[in-house]
N, C-alpha and C positions, 0 to 999 in steps of 0.2 A: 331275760329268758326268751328265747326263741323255739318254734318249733313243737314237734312234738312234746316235750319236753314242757313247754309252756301250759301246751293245753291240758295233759294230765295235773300238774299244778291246779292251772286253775280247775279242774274238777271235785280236786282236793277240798280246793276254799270255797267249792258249792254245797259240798258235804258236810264239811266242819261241824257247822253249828245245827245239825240234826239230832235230835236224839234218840238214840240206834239200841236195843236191846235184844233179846232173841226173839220178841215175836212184839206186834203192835205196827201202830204207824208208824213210825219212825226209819222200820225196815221198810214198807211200803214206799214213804215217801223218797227212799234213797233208791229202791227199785225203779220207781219213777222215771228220778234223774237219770240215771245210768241206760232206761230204756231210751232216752232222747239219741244216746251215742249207737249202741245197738237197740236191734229188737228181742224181746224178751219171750219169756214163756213164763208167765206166772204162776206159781203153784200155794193153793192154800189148804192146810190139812188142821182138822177140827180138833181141839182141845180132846182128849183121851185115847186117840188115836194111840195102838199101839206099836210101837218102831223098835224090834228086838227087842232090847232091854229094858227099855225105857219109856215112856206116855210122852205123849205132847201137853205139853204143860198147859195152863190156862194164860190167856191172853193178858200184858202190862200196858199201861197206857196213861200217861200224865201230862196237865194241863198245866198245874204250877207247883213250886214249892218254895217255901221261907223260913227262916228265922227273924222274926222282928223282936227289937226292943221295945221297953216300956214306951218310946216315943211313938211307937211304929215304925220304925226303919227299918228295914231289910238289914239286918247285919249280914245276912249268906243268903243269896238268891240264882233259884233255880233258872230264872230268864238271863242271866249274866252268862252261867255254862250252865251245860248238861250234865255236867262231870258234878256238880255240887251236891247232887241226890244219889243217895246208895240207889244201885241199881232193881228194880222189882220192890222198893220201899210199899209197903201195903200203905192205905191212907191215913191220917193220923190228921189231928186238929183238937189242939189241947195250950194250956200255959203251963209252964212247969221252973222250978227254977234253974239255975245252969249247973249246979251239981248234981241236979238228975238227968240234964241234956249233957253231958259231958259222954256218960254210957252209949249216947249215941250216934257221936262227931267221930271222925275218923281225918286224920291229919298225918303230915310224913315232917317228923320234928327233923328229923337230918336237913329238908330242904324246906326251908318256915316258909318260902311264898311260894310253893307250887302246891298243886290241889291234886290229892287221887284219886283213883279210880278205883269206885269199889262196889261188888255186886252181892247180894242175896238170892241166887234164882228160886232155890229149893226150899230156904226154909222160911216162913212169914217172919219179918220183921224190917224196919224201918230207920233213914238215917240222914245223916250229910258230911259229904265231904269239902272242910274246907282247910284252907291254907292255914299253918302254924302260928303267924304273924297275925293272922287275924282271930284263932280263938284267944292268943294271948293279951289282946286288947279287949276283949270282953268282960267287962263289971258284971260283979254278983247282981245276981235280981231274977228277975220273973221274964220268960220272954216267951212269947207267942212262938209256935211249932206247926206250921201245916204243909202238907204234901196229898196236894188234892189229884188219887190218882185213882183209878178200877184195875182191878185184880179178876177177870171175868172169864167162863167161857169163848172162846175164840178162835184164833188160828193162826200157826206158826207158817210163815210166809219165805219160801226161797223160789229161785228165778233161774233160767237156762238160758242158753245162748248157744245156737249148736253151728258151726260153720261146717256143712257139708264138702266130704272128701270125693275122690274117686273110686274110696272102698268105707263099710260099712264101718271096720273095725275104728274103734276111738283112741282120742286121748282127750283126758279129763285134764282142767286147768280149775283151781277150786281155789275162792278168796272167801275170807267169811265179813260175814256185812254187819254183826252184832255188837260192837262198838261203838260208841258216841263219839261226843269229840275228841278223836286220839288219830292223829294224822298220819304216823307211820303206821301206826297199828288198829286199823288195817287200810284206810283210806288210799293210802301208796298202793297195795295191793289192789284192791279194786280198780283206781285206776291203770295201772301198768295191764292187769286181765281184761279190761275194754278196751284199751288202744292194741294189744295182741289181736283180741279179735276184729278190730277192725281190718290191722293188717293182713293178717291171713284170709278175709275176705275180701281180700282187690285181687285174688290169686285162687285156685282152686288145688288146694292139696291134694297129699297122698291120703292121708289120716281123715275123717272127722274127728273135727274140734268140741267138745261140749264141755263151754264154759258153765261151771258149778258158783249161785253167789248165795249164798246159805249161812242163819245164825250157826257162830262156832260149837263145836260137839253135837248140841241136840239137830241141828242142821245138817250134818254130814250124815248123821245118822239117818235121819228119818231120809234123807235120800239114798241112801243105802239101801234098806228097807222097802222102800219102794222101786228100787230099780235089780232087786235081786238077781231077779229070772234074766238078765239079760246081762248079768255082770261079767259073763263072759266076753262079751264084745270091748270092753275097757283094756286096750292092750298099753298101755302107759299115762301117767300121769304126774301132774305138777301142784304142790300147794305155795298158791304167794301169800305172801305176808310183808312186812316191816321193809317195803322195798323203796324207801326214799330216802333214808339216813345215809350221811355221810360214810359209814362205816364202808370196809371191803364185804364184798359178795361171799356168801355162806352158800354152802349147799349139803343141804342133809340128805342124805339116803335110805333109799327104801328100806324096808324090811329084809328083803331078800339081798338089798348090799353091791348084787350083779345084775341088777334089771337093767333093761335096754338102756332107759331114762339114766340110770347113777352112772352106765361108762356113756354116755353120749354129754349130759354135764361134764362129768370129767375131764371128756376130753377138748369142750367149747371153752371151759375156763382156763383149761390148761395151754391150750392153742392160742389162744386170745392176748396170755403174758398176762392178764388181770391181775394182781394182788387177789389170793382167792384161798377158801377153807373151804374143805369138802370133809364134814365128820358123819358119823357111824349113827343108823338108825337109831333113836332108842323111843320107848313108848308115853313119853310125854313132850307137850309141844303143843301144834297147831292140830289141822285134821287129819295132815299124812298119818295119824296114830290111828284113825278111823279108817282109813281104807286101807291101810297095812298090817289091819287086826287080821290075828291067825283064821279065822275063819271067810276073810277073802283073798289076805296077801297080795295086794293088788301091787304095781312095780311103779307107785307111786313116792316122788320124793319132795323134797321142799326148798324152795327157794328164797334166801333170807338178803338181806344187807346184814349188822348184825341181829344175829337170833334173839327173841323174846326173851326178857332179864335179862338182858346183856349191854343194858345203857342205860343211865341214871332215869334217863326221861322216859321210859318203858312205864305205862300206864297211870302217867301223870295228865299235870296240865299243861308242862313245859314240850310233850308231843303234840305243838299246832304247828299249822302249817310253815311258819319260821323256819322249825326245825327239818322239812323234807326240803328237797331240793330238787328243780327241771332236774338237772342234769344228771342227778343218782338214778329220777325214775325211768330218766334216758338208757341210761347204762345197763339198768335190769333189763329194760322191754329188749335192749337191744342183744340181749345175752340169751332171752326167751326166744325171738327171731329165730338168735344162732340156731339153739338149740333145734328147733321146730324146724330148721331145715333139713339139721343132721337126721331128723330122726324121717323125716320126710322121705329121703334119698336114701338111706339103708335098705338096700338089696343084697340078697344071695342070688349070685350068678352062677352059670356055668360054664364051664369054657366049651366049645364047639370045636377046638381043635389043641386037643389035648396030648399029642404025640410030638413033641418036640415045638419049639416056639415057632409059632405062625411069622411068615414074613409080613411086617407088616410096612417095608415099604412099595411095595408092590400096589399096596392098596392105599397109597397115599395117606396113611395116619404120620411119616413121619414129617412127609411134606405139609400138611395140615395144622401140625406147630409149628411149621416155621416161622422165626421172626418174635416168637415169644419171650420172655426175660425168663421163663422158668421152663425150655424148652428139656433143656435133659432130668429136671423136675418133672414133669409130663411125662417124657419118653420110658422113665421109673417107672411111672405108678401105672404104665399100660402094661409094664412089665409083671409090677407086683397083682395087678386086679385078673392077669392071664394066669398067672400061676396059682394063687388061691381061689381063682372062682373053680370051685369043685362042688358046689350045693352048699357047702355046709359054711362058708367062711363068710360073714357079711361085708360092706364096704367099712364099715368101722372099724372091724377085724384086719384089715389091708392098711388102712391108717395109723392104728395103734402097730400095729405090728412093723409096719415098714418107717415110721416116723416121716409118713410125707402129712400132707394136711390134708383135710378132710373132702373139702372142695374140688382140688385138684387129682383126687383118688376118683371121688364122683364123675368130675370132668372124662378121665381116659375114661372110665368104663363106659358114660353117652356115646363115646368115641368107637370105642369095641364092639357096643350093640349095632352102634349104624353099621357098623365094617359087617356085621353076622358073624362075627367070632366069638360072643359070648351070647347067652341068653338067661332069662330072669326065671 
């Protein structure tokens, strides 16, 4: 592994063995890491806080947990993985025999040696998850049960990252960090949204960028909620997730189906020749369901390798880092780039001399390609960006419409502004 490529990887394997819930250390200590790559703006909001619908839950937070036998063994031990403890387990310290620990193991008999992923946020109760092949070697008898953990007033913790544009308006790129060890989901994602913002910060956009890292649902929300009064300034956005699997690149769409975001994907995935899906909003998923609820409709969509349940190892144990790869989370970041440029260089121009076509070699635009491999490619798209720059057509409009590329549409109209035949 080289490369960028390498180093999202290894941030993957920094994170792994953290244990990440919706609110506690674990988020903290992954906010941490992720602030060494950027800087952060940390946000922490107290236990009842009210966020539209919903409270800020009270604070999880655990030191250890076990199953031991009569010997004392660990037969299932929470310092092995994260993933062994039902998630939000309230604390428990008891002996019991295994026909009444049974009501509260959790196993995936289709695949006996892989461990799931299982949570309680909302309702009190307690658990472990382990592998098939291991409850099934367990002898009748009595075994020790602790899960030494607080269930307390607290605060639900998410973090910002804002890379400043040359205009106010935004776009929002949102990964959720509430996860444990599960490495496409979301760890891929967090890293692919740090190395984006890194890159867009060696460069000074059109956009502000404001990277979102926030536990999933209650996280989106409560940032919601608190950034209401300005939600106007959010003129597009991206949710990552499961962006390291082998799979081909998904891309789900907004709410509204034709936001900027759904044809500027569209048409980087489709330009690109990727192997690629691009399916229809609907209201379950990641947090695009959050910011594309009716009452903000934001032109937010989401970016997947494949989508959530759509891979055996989908909130197992068999999603570690093995399973992600440099080179898939090379291939998102480098798809997000794409996009982040298209949406960059989207202008409505207008033409300055709109009564029959401007000469333009007079003015040296056709001399000015010369020598290029896509010179009558060029000499088109000066053509098609003079004929719809009317106000109303953008360059993506000129792209989709004329079938040239997107770059090369951009290109002639730099071309047409310097000449003072078009203006923005």
């Amino acid at each position: 592994m080289t490369g960028l490529g390498a180093q999202m990887h290894a941030l993957v394997e920094r994170l792994y063995p953290l244990c990440r819930s919706i609110t506690g250390d674990g988020v903290r200590d992954t906010l941490d890491i992720v602030g060494e790559y950027v800087p952060l703006t940390v946000h922490e909001v107290p236990t009842g806080t009210q966020v539209l619908d919903w409270t800020v839950p009270q604070e999880w937070n655990i030191r250890d947990a076990y199953i031991a036998d009569a010997t004392g063994k660990r037969v299932v031990d929470f310092a092995a993985s994260s993933l062994h403890v039902l998630g939000y387990s309230v604390p428990v310290s008891a002996t019991m025999p295994l026909s009444e620990l049974r009501g509260h193991l959790h196993t995936l008999p289709e695949h006996p040696s892989w461990v799931p992923y299982r949570t309680s946020y909302y309702t009190p109760d307690w658990g472990f998850c382990l592998a098939q092949e291991t409850l099934d070697a367990l002898p009748d008898g009595a075994y020790e049960v602790c899960v030494d953990s607080t269930l307390a007033d607290g605060h639900l913790t998410y973090a910002e990252h804002v890379v400043r544009g040359r205009v106010p308006d935004e776009v929002i790129v949102s990964c959720h960090v509430c996860h444990p060890s599960l490495a496409n989901d979301n760890l891929a994602g967090i890293a692919v949204a740090t190395f984006l913002a890194r890159a867009l910060a060696e460069q000074t956009p059109y956009y502000t960028y404001r990277f979102v890292y926030a536990p999933g649902t209650i996280g989106a929300i409560t940032w919601l909620a608190r950034n209401a009064q300005r939600i106007d300034q959010v003129k597009h956005g991206l949710v990552l997730a499961c962006a390291g699997d082998p799979g081909h690149l998904t891309y789900k769409q907004s709410r509204q189906g034709d936001a900027e975001i759904d044809r500027v994907l569209r048409h980087v995935l489709a330009a690109s020749e990727r192997p690629h899906r691009v399916v229809e909003f609907t209201p379950y998923g990641y947090d695009e369901r959050q910011y594309c609820s009716p009452g903000f409709d934001l032109g937010v969509g989401s970016l997947t390798r494949t989508p959530y349940a759509a891979y055996p190892e989908y909130h197992t144990s068999a999603d570690n880092p093995d399973f992600v790869s440099a080179a898939a989370m090379a291939d998102t970041l480098a798809v997000c780039r794409e996009a982040c440029a298209v949406l960059d260089r989207n202008r409505r121009y207008r033409n300055l001399s709109p009564y029959g076509e401007p000469q333009l070699g007079r003015r040296g635009l056709y001399d000015a390609l010369g020598g290029r491999s896509d010179t009558k490619q060029a000499q088109l798209a000066m053509l098609w960006v003079l004929n719809l720059s009317d106000g109303e057509h953008s360059l993506l409009d000129v792209a989709e419409r004329s079938g040239l590329p997107f770059d090369t549409v951009a290109a002639a109209a730099d071309a047409l502004l310097g000449a003072e035949l078009i203006k923005a």
